[in-house]
C-alpha positions in Angstrom: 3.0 -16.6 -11.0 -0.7 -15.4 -11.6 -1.4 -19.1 -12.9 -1.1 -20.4 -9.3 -3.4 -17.9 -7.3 -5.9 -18.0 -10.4 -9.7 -18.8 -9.0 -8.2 -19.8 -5.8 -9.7 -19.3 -2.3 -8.9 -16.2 -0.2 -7.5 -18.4 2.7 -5.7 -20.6 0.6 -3.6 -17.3 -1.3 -3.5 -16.1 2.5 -1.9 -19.9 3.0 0.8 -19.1 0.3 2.3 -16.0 1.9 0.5 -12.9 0.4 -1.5 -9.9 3.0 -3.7 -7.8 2.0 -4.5 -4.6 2.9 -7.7 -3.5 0.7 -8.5 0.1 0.2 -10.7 1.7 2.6 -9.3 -0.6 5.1 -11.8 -2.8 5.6 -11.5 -3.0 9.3 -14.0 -5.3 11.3 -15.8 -2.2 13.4 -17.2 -4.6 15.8 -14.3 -5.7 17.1 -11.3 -4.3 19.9 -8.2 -3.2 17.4 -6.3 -6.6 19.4 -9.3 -8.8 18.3 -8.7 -7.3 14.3 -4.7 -8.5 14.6 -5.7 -11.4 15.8 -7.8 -12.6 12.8 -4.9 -11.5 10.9 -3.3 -14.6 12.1 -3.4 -17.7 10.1 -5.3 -20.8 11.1 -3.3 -22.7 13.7 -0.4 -19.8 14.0 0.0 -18.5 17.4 1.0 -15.4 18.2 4.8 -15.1 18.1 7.8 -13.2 19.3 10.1 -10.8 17.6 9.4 -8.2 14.4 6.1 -10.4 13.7 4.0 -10.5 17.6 1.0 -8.5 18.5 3.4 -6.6 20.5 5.6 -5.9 17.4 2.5 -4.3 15.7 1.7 -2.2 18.8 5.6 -1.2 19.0 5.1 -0.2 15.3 1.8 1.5 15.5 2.1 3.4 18.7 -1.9 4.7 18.8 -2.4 1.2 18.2 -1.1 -0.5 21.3 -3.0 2.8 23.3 -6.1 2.2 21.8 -5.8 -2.3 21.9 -8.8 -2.8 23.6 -11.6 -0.4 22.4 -13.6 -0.8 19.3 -12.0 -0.6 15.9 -14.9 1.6 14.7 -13.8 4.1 16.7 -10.0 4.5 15.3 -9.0 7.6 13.0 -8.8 6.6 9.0 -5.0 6.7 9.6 -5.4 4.1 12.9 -7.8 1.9 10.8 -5.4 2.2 8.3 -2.7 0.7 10.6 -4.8 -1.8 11.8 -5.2 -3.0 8.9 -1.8 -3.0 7.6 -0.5 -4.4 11.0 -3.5 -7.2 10.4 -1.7 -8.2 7.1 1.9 -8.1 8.8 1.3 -10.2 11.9 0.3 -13.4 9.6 4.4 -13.1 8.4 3.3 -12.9 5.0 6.4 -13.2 1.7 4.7 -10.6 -0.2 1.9 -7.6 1.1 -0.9 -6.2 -1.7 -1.4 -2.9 -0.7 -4.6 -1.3 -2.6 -4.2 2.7 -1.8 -2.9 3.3 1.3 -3.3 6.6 1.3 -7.0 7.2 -0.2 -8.2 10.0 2.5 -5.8 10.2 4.9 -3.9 13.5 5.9 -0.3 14.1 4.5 1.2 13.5 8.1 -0.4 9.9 8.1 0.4 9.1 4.9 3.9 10.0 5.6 4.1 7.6 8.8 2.7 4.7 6.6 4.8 4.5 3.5 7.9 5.5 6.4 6.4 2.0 7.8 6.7 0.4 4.3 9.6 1.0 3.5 11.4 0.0 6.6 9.2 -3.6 6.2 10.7 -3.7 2.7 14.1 -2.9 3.2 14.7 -4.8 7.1 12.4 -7.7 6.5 12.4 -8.1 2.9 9.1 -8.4 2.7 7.8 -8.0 -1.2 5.1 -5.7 -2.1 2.9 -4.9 -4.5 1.4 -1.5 -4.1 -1.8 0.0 -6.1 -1.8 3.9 -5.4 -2.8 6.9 -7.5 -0.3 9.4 -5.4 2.9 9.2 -7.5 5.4 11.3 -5.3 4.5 8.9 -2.3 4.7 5.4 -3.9 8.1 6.6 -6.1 9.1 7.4 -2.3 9.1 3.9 -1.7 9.1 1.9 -4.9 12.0 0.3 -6.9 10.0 -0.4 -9.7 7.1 1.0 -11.6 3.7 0.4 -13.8 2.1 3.5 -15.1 -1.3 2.4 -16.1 -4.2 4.4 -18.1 -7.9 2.8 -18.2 -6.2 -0.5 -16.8 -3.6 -0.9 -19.4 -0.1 -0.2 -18.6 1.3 2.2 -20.9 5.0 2.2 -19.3 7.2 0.9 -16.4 10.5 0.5 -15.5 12.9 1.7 -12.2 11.3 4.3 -10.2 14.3 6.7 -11.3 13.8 6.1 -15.0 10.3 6.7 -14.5 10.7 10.0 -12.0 13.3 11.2 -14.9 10.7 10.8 -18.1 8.6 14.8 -18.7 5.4 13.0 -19.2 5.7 11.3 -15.8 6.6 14.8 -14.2 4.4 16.9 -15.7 1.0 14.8 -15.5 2.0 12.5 -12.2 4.4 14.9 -10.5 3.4 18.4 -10.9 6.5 19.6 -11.9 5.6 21.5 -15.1 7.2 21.6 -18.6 9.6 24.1 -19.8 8.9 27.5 -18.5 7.8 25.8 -15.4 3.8 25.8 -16.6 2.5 23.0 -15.2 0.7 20.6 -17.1 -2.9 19.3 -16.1 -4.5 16.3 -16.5 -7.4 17.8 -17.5 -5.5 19.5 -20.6 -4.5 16.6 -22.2 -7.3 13.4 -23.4 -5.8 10.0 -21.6 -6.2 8.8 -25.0 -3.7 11.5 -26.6 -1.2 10.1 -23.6 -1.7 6.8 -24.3 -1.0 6.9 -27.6 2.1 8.8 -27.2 3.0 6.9 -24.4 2.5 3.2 -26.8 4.0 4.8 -29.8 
């Protein structure tokens, strides 16, 4: 529950089971890409075998395990971007926060790491909660949705209710209204949505 994460430490949430990956990765640039996954691991936790090792990541993240010992500030935005998720994975965590995955990454990246997150999903049941402004990719992955306009959410439910609704085609999608005209964001106030949405 949000009650028992409230106004605790970073480590001690870390503790409890939840990775993060935070937007713009948030790589340590200083460091070989095998030093970042090894921070990722928790204090005390060694390295281990199977889906969860170092080796695991670089078997995940192929340009990863080429590129182990040379400086994480030279990576691509779609290595640092595995790094980073790979950083959050290797700790074993019940439940990942992912905060935009894709924020400036080409579509053939992208593609790789929501492939990656679903796979961690669905084979490791791993939970997670992911934050991303690309609606096609996350309903690629998700179960379950929150629509949200100026932080409040306006609706949710399963991923194929929400594909199905026009609203959620025509303004996230791009897949137009009858006639086929697509409508833009810019045409209609988020306020007009909203209140549609609430009413």
């Amino acid at each position: 529950a949000a009650s028992d994460v409230y106004k605790r430490q970073a480590y001690e949430i870390a503790n409890m089971g939840v990775g993060y990956v935070p937007e713009n990765r948030d790589i340590f640039p200083g460091l070989t890409t095998r030093q970042n996954l090894t921070l990722g691991l928790k204090p005390g936790q060694k390295d281990g075998a199977g889906r969860w090792s170092m080796q695991a990541m670089f078997d995940m993240f192929e340009n990863l395990d080429r590129r182990a010992d040379v400086e994480a500030s030279v990576l691509s935005g779609g290595e640092q971007q595995m790094l980073a998720f790979g950083r959050a994975m290797i700790a074993r965590p019940e439940l990942i926060l992912m905060d935009e995955p894709s924020l400036g990454l080409a579509p053939k990246v992208v593609a790789e790491i929501f492939d990656t997150i679903k796979r961690l999903n669905q084979e490791d049941g791993t939970a997670i909660l992911l934050v991303e402004q690309n609606a096609g990719v996350a309903f690629s992955v998700a179960d379950y949705g929150y629509i949200m306009e100026s932080g409040q959410i306006v609706m949710e439910g399963d991923v194929a209710k929400l594909r199905g609704d026009k609203d959620i085609q025509s303004f996230y999608l791009g897949m137009g209204e009858e006639g086929g005209a697509r409508q833009s964001f810019r045409d209609v106030k988020h306020y007009k949505r909203r209140k549609r949405w609430l009413s």
